[in-house]
LUMZA-376598 format. One line per 8 residues: their letters; for each residue x, y, z of C-alpha. Coordinates in pm, 1 decimal. Each point is the difference from the previous one (the first is absolute). Example, Ala and Ser with C-alpha at 12.3 -4.5 7.8 and 13.67 -1.06 7.14 Angstrom:
REM LUMZA-376598
AS) 1230.0,-450.0,780.0  137.0,344.0,-66.0
END
This chain:
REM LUMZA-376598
XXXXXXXX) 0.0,0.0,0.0  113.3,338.2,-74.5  4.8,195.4,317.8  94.9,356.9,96.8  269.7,-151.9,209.3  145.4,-143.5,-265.0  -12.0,302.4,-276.5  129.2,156.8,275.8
XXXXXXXX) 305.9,-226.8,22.5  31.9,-10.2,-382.0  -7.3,408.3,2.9  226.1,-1.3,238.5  242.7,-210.7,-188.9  -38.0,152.2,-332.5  34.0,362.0,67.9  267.0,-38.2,327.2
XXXXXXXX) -192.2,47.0,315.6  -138.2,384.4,-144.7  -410.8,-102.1,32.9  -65.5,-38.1,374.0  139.8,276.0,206.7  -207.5,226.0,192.5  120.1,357.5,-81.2  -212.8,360.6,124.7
XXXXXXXX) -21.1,103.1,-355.8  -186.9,-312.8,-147.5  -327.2,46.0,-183.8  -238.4,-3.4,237.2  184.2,261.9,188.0  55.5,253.8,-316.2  -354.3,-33.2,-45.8  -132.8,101.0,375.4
XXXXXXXX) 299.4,274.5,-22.7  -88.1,152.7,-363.5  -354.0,-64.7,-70.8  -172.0,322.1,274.0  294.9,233.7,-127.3  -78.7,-89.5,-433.0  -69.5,342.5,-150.3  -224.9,-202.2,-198.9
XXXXXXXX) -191.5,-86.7,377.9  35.6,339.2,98.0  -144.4,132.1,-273.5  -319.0,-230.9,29.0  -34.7,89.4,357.5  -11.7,368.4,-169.3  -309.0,-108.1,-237.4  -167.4,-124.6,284.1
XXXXXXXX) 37.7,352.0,211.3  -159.0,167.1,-320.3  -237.7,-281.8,36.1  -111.9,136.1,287.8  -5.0,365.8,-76.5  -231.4,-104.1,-229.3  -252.5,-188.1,201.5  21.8,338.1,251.3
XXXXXXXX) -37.5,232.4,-327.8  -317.7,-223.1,-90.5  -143.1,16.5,343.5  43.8,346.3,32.3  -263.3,66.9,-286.4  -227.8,17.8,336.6  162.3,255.2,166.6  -108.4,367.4,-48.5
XXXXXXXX) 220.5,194.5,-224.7  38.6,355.1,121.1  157.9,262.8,-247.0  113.9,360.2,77.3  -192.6,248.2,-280.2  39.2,342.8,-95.8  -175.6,168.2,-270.5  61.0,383.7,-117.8
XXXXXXXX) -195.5,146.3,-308.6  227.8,237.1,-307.3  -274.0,103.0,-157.8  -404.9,-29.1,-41.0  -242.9,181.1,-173.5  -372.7,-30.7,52.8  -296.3,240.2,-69.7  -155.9,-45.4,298.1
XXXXXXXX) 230.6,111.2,268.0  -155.7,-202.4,311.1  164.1,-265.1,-240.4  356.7,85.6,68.2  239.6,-136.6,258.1  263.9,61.3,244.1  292.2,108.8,-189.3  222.3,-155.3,316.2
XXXXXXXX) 161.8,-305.0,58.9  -168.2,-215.5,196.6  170.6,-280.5,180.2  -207.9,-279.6,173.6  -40.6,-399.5,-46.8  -133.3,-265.8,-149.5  -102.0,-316.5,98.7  -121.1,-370.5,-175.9
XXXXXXXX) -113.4,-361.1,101.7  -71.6,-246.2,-176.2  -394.7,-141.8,94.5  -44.6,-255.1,-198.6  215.2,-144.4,-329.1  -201.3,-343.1,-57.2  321.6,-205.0,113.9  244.5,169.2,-193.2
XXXXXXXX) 203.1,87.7,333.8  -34.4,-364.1,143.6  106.2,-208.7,-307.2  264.5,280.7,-91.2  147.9,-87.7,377.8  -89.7,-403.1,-33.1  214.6,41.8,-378.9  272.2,192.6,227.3
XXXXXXXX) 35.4,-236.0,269.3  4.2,-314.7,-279.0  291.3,174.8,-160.9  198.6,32.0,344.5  -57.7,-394.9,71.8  115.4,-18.0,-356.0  343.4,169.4,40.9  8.0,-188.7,319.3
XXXXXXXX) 34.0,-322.8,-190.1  161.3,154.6,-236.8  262.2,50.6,286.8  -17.6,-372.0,42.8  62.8,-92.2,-371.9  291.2,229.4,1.7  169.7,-163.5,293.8  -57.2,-379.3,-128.4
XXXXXXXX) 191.7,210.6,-329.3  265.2,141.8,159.0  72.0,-328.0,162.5  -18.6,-173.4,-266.3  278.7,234.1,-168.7  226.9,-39.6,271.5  -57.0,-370.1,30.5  56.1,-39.9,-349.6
XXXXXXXX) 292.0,169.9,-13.6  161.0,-183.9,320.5  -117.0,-307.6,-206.8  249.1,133.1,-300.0  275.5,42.7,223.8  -38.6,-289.7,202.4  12.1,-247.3,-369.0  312.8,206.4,-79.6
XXXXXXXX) 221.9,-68.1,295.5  -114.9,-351.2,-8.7  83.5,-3.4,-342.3  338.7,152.3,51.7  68.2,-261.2,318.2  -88.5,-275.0,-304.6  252.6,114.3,-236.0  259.7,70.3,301.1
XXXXXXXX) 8.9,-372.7,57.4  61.4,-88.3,-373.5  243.8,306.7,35.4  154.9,-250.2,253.6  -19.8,-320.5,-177.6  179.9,164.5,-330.2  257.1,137.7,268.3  59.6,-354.1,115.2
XXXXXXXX) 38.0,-121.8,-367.1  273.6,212.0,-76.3  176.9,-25.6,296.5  51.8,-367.7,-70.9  39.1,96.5,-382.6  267.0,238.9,87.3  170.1,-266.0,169.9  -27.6,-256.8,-313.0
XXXXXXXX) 65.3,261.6,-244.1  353.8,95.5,161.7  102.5,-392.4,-37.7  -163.0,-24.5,-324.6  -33.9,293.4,-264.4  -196.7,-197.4,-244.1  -294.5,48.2,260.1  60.3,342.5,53.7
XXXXXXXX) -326.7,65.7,-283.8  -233.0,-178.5,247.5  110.3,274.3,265.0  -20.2,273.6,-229.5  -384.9,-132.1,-56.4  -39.3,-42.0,339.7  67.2,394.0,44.3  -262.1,95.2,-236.9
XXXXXXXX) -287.8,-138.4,160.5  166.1,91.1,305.7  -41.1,356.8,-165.8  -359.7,-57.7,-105.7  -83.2,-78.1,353.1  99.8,309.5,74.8  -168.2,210.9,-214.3  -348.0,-192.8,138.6
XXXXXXXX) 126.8,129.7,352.3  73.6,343.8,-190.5  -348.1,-4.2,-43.9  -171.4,-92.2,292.5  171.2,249.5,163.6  -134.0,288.7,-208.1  -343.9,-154.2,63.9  44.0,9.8,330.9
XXXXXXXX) 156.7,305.8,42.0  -289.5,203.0,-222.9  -261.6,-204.8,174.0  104.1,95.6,393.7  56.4,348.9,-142.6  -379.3,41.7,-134.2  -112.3,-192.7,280.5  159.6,225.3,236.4
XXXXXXXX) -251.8,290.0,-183.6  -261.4,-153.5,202.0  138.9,-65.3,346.8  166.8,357.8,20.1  343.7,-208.2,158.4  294.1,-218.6,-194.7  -119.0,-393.0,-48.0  290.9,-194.7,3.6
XXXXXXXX) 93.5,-355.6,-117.9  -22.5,-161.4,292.4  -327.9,134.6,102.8  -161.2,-243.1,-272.7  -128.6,-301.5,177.4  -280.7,-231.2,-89.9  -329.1,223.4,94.3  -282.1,-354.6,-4.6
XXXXXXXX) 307.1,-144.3,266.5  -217.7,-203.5,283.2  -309.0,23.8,-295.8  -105.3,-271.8,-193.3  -222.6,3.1,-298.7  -258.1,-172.2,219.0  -1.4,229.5,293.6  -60.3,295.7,-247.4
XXXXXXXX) -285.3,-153.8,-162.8  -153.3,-21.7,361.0  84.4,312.3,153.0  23.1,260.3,-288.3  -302.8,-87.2,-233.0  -282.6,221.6,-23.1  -384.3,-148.9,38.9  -71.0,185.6,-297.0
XXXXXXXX) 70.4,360.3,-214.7  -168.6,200.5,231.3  312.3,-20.5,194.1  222.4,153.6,-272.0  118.0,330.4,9.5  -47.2,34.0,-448.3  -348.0,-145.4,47.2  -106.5,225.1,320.5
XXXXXXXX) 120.9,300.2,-229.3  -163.8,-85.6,-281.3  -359.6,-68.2,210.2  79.2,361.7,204.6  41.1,139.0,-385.1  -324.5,-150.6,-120.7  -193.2,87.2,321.8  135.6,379.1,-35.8
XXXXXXXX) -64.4,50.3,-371.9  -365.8,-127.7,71.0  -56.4,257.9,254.6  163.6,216.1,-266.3  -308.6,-43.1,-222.1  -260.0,50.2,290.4  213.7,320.7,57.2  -50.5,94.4,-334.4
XXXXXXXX) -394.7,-46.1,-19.9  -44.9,162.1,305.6  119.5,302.5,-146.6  -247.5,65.0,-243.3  -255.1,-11.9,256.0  -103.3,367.7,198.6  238.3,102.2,316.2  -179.6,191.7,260.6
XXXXXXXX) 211.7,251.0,164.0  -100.4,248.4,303.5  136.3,326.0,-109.2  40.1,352.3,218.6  211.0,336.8,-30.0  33.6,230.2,271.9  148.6,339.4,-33.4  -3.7,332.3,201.4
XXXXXXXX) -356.4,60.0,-104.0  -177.6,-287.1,-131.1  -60.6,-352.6,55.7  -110.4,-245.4,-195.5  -75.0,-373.2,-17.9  -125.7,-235.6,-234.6  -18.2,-352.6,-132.4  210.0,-16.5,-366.5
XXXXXXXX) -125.0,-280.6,-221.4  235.2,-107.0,-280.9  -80.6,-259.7,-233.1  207.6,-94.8,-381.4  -318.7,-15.1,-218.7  286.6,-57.3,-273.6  335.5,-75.7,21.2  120.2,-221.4,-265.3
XXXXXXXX) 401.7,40.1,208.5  -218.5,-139.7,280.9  -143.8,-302.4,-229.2  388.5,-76.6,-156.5  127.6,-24.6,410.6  -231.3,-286.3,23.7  102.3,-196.4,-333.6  351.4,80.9,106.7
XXXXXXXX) -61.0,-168.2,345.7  -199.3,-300.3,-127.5  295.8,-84.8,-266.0  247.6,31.6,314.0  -214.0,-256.8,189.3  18.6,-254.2,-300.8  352.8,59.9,-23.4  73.3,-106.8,403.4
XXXXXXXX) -230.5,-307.0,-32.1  209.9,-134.3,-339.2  293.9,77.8,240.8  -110.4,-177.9,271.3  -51.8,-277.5,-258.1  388.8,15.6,-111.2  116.0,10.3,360.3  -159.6,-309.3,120.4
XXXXXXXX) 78.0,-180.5,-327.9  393.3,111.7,73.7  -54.5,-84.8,356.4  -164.3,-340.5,-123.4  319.7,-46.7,-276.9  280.3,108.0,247.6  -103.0,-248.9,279.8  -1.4,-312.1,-269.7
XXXXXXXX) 301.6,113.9,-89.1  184.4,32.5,313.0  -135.5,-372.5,121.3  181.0,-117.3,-382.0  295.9,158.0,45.4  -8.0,-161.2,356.1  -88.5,-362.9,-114.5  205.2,-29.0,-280.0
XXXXXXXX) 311.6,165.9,190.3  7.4,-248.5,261.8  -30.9,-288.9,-251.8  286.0,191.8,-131.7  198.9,30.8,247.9  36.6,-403.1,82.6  48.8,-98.6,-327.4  332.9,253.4,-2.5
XXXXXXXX) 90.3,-101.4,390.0  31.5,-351.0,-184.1  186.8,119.5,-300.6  241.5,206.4,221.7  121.0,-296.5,207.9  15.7,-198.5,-341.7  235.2,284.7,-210.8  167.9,-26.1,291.4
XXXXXXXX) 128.8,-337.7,17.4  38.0,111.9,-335.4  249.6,203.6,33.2  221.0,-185.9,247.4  -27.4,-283.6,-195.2  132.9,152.8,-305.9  253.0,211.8,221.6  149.6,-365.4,99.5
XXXXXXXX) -3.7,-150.3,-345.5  154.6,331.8,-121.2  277.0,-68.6,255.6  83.5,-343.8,-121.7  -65.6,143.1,-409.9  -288.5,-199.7,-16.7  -231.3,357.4,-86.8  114.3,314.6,-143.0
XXXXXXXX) 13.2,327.7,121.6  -283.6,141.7,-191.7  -213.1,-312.0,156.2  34.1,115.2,356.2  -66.0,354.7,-130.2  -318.0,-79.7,-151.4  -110.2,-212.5,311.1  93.4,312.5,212.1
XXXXXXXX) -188.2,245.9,-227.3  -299.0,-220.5,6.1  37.6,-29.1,414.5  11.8,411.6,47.0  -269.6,-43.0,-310.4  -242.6,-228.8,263.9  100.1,191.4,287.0  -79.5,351.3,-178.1
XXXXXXXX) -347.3,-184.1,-100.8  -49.0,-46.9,346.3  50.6,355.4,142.8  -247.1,141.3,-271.6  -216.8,-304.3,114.0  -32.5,92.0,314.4  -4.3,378.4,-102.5  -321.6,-103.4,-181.8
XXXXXXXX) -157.0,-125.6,291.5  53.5,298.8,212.4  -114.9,181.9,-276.2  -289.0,-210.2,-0.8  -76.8,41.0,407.6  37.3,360.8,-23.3  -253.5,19.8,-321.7  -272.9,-236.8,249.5
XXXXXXXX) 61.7,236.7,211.7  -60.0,338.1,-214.8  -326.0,-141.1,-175.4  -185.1,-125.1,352.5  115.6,366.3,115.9  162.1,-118.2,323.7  369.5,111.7,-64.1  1.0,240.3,271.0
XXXXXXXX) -168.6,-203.8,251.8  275.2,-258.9,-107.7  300.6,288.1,47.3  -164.6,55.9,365.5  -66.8,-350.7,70.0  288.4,-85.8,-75.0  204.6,224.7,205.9  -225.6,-89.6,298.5
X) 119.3,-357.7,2.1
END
């Protein structure tokens, strides 16, 4: 049976001992120490704040408005001089409240308050995204050093090789070619290494955009450590949608933009307002009636909401068919990387025997040099397969992960334990 103990051994052998450590910068700690100081989080909390202006702007419809007035007359003309007024200016105030509107104040604050709860998920969805970015790219790095630890022990294997060629070559100069060949893939080795270190390098350096302090090397450990594919079905799997962030954004979106088209209707229907002025010498009060008999900008506000609703609901429609897709996808890359990854622990300890085998027979001139080069290529080949293997299945927690929405609670969870 393939356990986790025993990837865990076979890790452990492959890529020298660099999976299992504990370290203060691993995953699960960038992600508690990055994800509240994001400027992408910061600037959803600020969305939510004007959120809530909002909802006090709409309430506030109810409120008297009171308005400082002054009027002053430069010129009149009138034949009947009782007609004419004061010539002077005339401070005073006036003052409005809204009676009666038909509902247009209540849905415009219900439409309000369904647009904060959306940018409240919406604060949600960007945190799964953010840690998904960061997780990804501690992913990257993580494959890269492994990948460099692979090609450090054919690095070693080729050093071995021409150390004893060195030796045979100095006694024999007719086998001083083999050493020669022995140098170039020696070389090409290290170009791989050449390369693995830029990916690393470039990774850590964007990935240290996101935690706002240097990543280094050996903070990348294995983040599902202690976490097996089983125990992350059961803990981390949401009953259903309604639990993920995209599809409680996408419902917050549809609920608003049908409020939207209540708001809309209600505005073609009469507002009652309770008007009065008061100045130095008169007062006055009265109810002001106002009523659109026609307003065709009035009519278009409504088409344009209605066509915003349809557009949310096909939305919602793509999210849950990507949340659908991305799960099924995540549980295949899962299967078929752990199927994977025995098939190559079996082909590593076969290439090698492999290679010692043709190391001895090499010794005795039974094989030739390029023999126990190819069987050491296809060893690093196998044990190369194996790192992106089990890169794939990381790859493949983390995307279970992102699609039930639970990344976060994972990140926290995880740093509990």
């Amino acid at each position: 049976m393939f356990s986790i103990n025993k990837l865990k051994i076979i890790t452990f052998v492959i890529f020298g001992g660099v999976l299992f450590n504990s370290h203060a910068n691993s995953l699960k700690y960038i992600l508690n120490n990055s994800l509240n100081n994001a400027p992408e989080l910061l600037e959803a909390k600020a969305d939510i704040d004007i959120a809530v202006a909002r909802v006090n702007q709409a309430r506030a419809q109810h409120f008297p408005v009171i308005s400082v007035i002054g009027n002053k007359l430069l010129g009149q003309y009138h034949r009947d001089e009782s007609d004419y007024d004061n010539n002077s200016f005339t401070p005073g105030l006036r003052g409005e409240l809204n009676l009666y509107s038909f509902g247009g104040i209540e849905n415009d604050v219900e439409r309000n308050e369904k647009e904060q709860l959306y940018y409240q998920f919406k604060y949600s969805e960007t945190k799964e995204n953010v840690a998904y970015t960061i997780s990804d790219l501690y992913l990257k790095a993580l494959l890269a050093k492994e990948s460099i630890a692979v090609k450090k022990k054919s690095l070693d294997r080729h050093n071995r090789i021409i150390s004893e060629l060195n030796v045979i070559a100095r006694n024999d100069e007719g086998r001083v070619s083999e050493y020669v060949q022995a140098e170039a893939r020696k070389i090409l080795v290290e170009q791989d290494i050449n390369y693995y270190e830029k990916e690393l390098m470039t990774t850590l350096s964007t990935l240290s955009k996101y935690t706002g302090f240097p990543v280094g090397e050996s903070d990348l450990v294995n983040p599902f450590d202690g976490m097996t594919v089983s125990d992350m079905y059961r803990e981390f799997t949401a009953e259903n949608n309604n639990q993920n962030p995209a599809y409680l954004v996408s419902q917050a979106d549809i609920d608003a933009k049908k409020m939207g088209v209540k708001v809309e209707n209600k505005k073609q229907l009469p507002r009652i307002n309770l008007t009065g002025n008061i100045t130095k010498d008169d007062r006055q009060i009265g109810i002001d009636v106002t009523w659109d008999i026609i307003n065709f900008s009035s009519l278009y506000s409504v088409d344009e909401k209605v066509s915003q609703l349809n557009a949310a609901q096909q939305r919602m429609d793509r999210v849950i068919r990507d949340i659908e897709e991305a799960r099924r996808l995540s549980v295949i890359n899962i299967q078929k990387s752990t199927q994977k990854l025995k098939i190559l622990d079996a082909q590593i300890l076969s290439s090698t025997k492999v290679v010692d085998f043709y190391q001895l027979q090499f010794n005795v001139a039974r094989r030739s040099l390029l023999d126990v080069l190819n069987a050491e290529k296809e060893l690093s080949d196998v044990e190369l397969s194996y790192a992106t293997t089990l890169s794939d299945l990381r790859y493949g927690m983390l995307d279970y992960l992102y699609a039930q929405g639970t990344l976060s609670r994972w990140a926290l969870n995880s740093l509990a334990h």
